[in-house]
VODOTI-785387 format. One line per 2 residues: number of its first residue (from 1); their letters; for each residue x, y, z of C-alpha. Coordinates in pm, 1 decimal, always signed. Layout:
<atoms>
NUM> A> X,Y,Z; ...
</atoms>
This chain:
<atoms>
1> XX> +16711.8,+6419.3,+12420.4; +16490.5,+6680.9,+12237.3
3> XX> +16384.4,+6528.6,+11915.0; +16109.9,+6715.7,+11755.1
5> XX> +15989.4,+6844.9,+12113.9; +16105.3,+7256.7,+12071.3
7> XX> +15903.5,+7518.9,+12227.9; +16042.9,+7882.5,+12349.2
9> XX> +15962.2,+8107.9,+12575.9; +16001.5,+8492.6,+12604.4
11> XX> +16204.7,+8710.9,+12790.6; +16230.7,+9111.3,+12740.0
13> XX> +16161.6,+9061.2,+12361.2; +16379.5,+8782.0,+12301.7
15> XX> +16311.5,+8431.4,+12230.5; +16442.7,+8133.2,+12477.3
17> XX> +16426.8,+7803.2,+12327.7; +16360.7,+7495.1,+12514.8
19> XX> +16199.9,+7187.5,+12535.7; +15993.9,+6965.6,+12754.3
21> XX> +15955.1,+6641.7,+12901.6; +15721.4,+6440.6,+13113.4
23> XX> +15746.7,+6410.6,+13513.6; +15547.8,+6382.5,+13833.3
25> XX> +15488.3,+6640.6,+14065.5; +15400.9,+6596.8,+14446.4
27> XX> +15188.7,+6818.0,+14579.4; +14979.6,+6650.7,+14826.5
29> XX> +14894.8,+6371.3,+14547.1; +15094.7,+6274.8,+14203.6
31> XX> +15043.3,+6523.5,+13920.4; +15158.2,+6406.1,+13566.2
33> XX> +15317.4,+6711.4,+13410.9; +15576.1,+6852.4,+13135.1
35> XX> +15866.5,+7000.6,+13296.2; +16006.8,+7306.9,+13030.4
37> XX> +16389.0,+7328.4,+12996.6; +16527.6,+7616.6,+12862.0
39> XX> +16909.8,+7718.3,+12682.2; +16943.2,+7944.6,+12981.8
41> XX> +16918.0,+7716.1,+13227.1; +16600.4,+7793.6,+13345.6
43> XX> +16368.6,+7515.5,+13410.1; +15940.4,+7534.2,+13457.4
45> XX> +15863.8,+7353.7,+13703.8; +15482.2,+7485.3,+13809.2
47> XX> +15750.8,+7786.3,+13796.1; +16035.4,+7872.7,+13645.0
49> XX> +16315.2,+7754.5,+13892.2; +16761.7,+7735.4,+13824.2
51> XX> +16894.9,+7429.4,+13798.7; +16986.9,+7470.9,+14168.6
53> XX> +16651.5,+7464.7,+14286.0; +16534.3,+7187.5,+14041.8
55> XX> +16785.0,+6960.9,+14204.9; +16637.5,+7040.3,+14557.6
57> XX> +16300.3,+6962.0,+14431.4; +16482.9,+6677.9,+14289.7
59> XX> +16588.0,+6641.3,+14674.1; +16264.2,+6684.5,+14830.2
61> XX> +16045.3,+6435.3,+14598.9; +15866.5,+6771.3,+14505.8
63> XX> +15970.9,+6660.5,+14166.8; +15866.7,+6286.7,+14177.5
65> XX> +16130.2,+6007.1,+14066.0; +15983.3,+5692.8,+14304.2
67> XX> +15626.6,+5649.0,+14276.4; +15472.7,+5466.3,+14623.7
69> XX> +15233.2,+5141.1,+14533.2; +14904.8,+5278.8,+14622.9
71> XX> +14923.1,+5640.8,+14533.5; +14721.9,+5838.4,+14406.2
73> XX> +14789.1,+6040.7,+14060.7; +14595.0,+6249.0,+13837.7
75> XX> +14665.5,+6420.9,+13487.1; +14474.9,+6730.2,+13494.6
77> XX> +14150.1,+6715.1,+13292.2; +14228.6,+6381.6,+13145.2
79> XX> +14236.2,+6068.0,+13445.7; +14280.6,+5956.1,+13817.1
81> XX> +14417.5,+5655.2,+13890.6; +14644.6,+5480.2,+14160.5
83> XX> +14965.6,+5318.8,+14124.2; +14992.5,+4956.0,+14128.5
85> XX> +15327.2,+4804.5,+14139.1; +15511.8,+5113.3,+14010.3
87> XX> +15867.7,+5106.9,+13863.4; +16081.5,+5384.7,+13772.0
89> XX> +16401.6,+5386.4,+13607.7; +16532.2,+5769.7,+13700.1
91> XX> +16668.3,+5854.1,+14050.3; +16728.2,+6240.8,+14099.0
93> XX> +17066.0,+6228.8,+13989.5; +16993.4,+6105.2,+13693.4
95> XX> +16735.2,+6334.0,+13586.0; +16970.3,+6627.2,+13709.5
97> XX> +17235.5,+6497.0,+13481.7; +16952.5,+6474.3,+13138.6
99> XX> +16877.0,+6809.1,+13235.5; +17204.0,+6932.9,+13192.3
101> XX> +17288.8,+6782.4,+12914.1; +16964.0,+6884.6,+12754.8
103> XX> +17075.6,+7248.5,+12858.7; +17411.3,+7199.5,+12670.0
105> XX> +17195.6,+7093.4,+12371.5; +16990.3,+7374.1,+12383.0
107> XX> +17278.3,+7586.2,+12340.4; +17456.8,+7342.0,+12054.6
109> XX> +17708.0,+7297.0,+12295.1; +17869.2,+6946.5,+12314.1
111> XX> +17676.4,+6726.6,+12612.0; +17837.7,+6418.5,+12839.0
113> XX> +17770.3,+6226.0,+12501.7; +18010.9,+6416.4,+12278.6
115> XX> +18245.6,+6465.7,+12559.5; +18278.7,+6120.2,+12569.6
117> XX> +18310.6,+6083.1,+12182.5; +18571.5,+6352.2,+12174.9
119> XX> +18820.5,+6174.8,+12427.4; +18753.6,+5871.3,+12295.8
121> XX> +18860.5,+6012.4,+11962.1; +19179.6,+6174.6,+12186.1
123> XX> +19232.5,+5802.6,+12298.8; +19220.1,+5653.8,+11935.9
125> XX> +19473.9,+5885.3,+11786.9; +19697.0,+5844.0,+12034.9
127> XX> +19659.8,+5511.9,+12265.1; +19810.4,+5566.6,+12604.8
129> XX> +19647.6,+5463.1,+12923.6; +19623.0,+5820.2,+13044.0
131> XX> +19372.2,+5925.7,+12762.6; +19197.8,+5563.3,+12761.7
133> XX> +19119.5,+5683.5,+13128.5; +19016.6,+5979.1,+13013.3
135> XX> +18732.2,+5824.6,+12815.3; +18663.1,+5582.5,+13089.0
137> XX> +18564.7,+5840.0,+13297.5; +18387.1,+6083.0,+13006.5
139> XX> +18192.6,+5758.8,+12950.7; +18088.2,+5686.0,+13278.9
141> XX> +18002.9,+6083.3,+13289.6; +17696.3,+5977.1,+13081.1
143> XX> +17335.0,+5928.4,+13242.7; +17341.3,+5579.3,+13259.4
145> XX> +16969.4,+5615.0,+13095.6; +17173.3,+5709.4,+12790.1
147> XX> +17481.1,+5504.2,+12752.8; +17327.3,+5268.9,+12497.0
149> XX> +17258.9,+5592.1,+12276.3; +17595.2,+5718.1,+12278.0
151> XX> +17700.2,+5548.8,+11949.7; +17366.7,+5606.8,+11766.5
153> XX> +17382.5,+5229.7,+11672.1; +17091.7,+5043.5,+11849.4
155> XX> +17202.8,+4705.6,+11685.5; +17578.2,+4781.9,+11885.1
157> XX> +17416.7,+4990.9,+12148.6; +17741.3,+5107.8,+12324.5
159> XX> +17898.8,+4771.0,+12351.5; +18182.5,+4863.9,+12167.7
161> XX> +18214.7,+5156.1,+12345.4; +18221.3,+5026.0,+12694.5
163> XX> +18456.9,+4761.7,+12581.8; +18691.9,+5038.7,+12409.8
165> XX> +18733.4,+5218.1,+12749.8; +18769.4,+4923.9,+12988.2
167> XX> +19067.7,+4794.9,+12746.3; +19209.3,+4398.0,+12769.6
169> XX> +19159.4,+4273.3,+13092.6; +18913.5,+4570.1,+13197.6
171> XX> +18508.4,+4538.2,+13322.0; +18262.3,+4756.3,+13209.2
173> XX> +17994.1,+4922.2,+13398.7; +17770.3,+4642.5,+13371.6
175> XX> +17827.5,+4349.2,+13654.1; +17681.1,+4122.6,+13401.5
177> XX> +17972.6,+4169.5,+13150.5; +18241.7,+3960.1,+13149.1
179> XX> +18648.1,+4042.2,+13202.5; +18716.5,+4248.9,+12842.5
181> XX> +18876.5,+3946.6,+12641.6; +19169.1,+4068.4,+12369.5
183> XX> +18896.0,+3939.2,+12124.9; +18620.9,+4150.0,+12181.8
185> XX> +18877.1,+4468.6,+12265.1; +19002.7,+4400.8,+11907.1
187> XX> +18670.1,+4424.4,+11807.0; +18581.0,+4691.1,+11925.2
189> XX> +18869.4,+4859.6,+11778.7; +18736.0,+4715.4,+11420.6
191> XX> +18439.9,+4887.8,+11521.5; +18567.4,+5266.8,+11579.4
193> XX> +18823.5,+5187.6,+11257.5; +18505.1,+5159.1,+11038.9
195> XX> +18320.6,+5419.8,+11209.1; +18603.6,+5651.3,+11148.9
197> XX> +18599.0,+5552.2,+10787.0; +18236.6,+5585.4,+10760.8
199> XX> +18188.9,+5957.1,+10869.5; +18502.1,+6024.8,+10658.6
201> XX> +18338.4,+5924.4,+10399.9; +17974.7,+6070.8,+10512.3
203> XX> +18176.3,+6463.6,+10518.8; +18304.2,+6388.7,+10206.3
205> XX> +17981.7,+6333.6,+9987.1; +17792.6,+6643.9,+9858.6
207> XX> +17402.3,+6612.7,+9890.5; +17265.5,+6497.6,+9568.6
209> XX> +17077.2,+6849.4,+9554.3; +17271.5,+7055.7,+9674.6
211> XX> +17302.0,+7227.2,+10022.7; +17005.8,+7219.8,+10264.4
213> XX> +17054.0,+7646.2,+10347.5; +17120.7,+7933.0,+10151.7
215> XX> +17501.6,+8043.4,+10135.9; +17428.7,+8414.4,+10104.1
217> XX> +17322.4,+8631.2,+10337.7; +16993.7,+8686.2,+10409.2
219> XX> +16814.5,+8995.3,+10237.8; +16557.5,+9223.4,+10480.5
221> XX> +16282.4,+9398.4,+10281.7; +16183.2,+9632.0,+10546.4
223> XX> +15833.2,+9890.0,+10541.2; +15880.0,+10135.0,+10300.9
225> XX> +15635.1,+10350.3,+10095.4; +15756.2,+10439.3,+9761.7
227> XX> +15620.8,+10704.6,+9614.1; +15785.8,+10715.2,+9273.2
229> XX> +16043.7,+10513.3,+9046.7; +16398.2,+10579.3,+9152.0
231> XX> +16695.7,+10525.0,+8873.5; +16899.4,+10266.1,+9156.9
233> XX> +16600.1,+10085.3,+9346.5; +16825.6,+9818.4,+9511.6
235> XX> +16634.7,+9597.2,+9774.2; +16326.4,+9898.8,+9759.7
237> XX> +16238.2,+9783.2,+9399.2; +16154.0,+9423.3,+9553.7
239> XX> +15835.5,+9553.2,+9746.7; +15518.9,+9497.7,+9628.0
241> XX> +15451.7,+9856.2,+9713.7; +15693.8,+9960.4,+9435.4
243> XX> +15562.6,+10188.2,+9099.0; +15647.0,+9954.9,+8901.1
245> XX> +15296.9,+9920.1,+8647.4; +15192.8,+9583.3,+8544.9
247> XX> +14919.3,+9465.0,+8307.7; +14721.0,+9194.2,+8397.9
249> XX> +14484.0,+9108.1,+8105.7; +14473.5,+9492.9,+7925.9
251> XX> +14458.1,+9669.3,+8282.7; +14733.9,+9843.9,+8396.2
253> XX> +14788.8,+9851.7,+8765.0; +15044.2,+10138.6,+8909.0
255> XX> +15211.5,+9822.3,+9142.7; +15181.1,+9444.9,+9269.6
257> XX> +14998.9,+9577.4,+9539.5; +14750.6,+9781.3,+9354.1
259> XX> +14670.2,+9498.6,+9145.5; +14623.9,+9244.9,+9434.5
261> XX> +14387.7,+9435.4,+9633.8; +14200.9,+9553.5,+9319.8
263> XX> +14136.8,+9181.7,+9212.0; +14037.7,+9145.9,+9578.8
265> XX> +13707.5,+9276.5,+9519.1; +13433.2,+9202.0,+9292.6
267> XX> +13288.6,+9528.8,+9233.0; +13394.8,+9689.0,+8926.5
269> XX> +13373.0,+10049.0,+9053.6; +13549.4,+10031.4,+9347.8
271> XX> +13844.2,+9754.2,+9149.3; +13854.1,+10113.9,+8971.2
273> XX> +13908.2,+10316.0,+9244.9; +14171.1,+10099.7,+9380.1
275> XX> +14343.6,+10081.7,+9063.8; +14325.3,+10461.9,+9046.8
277> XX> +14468.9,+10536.8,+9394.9; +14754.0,+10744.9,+9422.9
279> XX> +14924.2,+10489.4,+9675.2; +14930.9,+10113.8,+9782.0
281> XX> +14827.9,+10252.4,+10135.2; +14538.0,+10413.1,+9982.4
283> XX> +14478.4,+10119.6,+9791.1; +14482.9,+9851.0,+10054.1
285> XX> +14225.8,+10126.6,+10245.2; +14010.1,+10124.0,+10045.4
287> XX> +14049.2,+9776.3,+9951.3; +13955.9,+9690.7,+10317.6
289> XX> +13637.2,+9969.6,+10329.3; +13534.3,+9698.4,+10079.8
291> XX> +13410.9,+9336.7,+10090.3; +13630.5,+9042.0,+9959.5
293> XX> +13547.9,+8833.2,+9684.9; +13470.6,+8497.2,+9829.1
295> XX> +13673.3,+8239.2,+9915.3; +13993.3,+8508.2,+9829.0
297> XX> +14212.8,+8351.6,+10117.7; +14176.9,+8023.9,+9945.4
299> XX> +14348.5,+8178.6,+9599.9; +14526.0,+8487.3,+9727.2
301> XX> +14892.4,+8313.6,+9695.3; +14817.1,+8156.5,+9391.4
303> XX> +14719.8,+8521.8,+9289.6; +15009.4,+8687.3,+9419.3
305> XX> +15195.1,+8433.9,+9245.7; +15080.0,+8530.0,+8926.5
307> XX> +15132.7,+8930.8,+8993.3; +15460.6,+8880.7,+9096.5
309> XX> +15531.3,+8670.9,+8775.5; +15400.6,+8974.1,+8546.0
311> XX> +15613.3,+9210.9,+8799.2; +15985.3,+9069.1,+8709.1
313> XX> +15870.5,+8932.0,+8359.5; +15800.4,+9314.5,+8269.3
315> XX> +16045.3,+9460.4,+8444.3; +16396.2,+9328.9,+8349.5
317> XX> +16608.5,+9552.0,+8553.4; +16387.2,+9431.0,+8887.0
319> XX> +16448.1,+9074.1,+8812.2; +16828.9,+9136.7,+8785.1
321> XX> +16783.7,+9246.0,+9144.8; +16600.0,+8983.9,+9252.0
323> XX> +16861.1,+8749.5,+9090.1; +17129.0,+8922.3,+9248.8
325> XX> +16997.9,+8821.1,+9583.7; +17122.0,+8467.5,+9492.1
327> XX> +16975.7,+8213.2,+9714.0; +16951.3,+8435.8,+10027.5
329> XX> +16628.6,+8393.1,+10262.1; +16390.3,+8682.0,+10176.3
331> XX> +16253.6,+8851.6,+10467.6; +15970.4,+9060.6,+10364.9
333> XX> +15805.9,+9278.3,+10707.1; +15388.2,+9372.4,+10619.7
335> XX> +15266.7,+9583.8,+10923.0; +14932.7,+9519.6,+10808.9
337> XX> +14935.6,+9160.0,+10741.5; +15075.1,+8839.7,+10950.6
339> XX> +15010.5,+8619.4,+10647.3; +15226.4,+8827.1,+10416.5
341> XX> +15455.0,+8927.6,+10638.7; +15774.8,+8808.9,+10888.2
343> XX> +15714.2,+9065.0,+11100.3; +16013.9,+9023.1,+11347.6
345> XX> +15912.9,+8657.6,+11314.8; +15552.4,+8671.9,+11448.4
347> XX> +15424.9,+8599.3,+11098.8; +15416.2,+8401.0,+10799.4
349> XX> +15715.0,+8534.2,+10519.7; +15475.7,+8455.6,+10246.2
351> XX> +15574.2,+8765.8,+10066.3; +15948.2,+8636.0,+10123.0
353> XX> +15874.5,+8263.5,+9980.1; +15740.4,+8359.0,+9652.7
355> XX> +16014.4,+8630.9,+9560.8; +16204.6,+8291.3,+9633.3
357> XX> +15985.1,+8085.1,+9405.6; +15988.6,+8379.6,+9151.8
359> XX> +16378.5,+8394.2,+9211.2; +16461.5,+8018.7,+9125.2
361> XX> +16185.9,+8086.2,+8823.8; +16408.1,+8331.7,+8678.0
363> XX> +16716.5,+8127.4,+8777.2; +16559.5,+7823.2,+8566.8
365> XX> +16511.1,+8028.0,+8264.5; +16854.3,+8263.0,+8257.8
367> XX> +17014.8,+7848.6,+8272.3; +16825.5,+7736.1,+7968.9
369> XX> +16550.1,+7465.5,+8173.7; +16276.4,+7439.3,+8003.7
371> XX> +15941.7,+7505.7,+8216.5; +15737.7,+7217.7,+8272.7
</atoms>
């Protein structure tokens, strides 16, 4: 299962994601490691190996799934220690078979676990023995390590589920469980019933606040370098780089990014100078040639904030285009600046989330909330 454990990995400029989990290695001694599993079915193993040659490492105890009393095992920079009466749950098979279905994850593709729940969906909306052994044998498909996870219930665990598929008369995979009584298969039938009425009802209710991802496209606010005010902007009117003059308390800056990197310095003449410069480029130059006033990363949002504010508050026909990009993701690129900037997602998006902020601002007043 993945959980909160993503990572990724490159390959010729695009990103693999995977995920990792704990295992031993032999090599001479016991090493504890992470092994990485990727969507393409790649899996690091001290190397990045197929699934084919994971399994015979698997095969060959390379990859470690019984753990000798005595051993000895390290975890590198952390401990030694030897194993004392060790017990392990996995064989190779049934790491093999996680690994594959955390592969299928990966990829968002249905795993042994939705298999399962999709024939035994098949079996409940139509009830013949043909499609009950169909979800016998998707159930018994699952790692056995995950069986009891199948329903997502831990008070049920998958009783009902290995009752449903065994049917009156039937035994489960467990030798402890007794013949499958028409009492408990009846039960277990009350159990899928309410399930089914459950997620019915789940799809059916609308989130409180509405949805958890933007519905419209997302908007790209690639590098540009504007050198005057066009009559139709569009998307080009959104950078800070943009003539569009602002005042900011009886100074009048040619753009956002004028004013930003002129209140980024403490020294009146050269706040001048950068106020004066015939481009942002120039400005952010000389900006740079320049020390910052202290502490400026700890207020620079709040100040960009602010400019961006003054920006579509004095400049109606900009903040119709920001509107217009209703709740779509901004993605604003800044060559010069990770913090500021997406940057083919190596960096931050600040840029982006504030013309969002700004956005719902805007949104808040054109629907009559009052600010708070």
């Amino acid at each position: 299962m993945i959980g909160r454990r993503i990572t990724y990995r490159t390959a010729d400029g695009v990103r693999i994601p995977g995920t990792w989990r704990h295992a031993f290695i032999r090599n001479g001694s016991y090493f504890l490691t992470d092994l990485f599993i990727y969507a393409d079915g790649l899996i690091d193993c001290w190397g990045l190996v197929t699934i084919e040659e994971f399994e015979e490492k698997l095969r060959t105890g390379w990859v470690a799934t019984t753990l000798p009393d005595g051993a000895e095992a390290s975890a590198h920079d952390l401990a030694r220690w030897k194993f004392s009466e060790p017990r392990s749950r996995l064989t190779p098979e049934l790491v093999v078979a996680e690994v594959r279905d955390t592969i299928d994850q990966l990829n968002q593709r249905p795993d042994s676990t939705g298999r399962c729940l999709a024939a035994v969906d098949a079996f409940l909306a139509d009830r013949t023995e043909d499609n009950r052994a169909a979800a016998h044998t998707a159930f018994l498909a699952i790692p056995s390590s995950q069986r009891r996870y199948a329903l997502g219930d831990m008070d049920s665990k998958d009783w009902p589920l290995r009752v449903l598929v065994a049917g009156p008369g039937g035994r489960t995979y467990l030798p402890s469980d007794p013949p499958v009584s028409q009492e408990h298969y009846d039960r277990a039938l009350a159990y899928f019933e309410e399930r089914a009425r459950w997620r019915t009802e789940r799809d059916a209710r609308a989130p409180a606040d509405g949805p958890a991802a933007p519905h419209a496209p997302a908007v790209h606010l690639y590098h540009s370098f504007p050198s005057k005010p066009v009559a139709d902007p569009g998307h080009l009117g959104l950078r800070n780089d943009y003539p569009a003059p602002i005042a900011v308390e009886e100074v009048v800056y040619p753009s956002v990014a004028h004013a930003y990197w002129a209140l980024s310095v403490t020294q009146p003449a050269v706040r001048s100078a950068i106020t004066a410069a015939d481009t942002a480029a120039a400005a952010r130059e000389l900006a740079a040639a320049n020390v910052r006033r202290e502490g400026w990363e700890h207020v620079r949002a709040a100040v960009m904030t602010s400019l961006l504010r003054a920006k579509y508050d004095q400049h109606p026909e900009l903040a119709e285009i920001l509107l217009a990009t209703d709740d779509a993701t901004v993605i604003y690129d800044d060559m010069g600046s990770a913090f500021w900037g997406d940057n083919s997602g190596r960096g931050r998006n600040w840029n982006g989330r504030l013309l969002e902020l700004v956005r719902s601002e805007l949104h808040m007043r054109r629907n009559g909330i009052p600010g708070l």
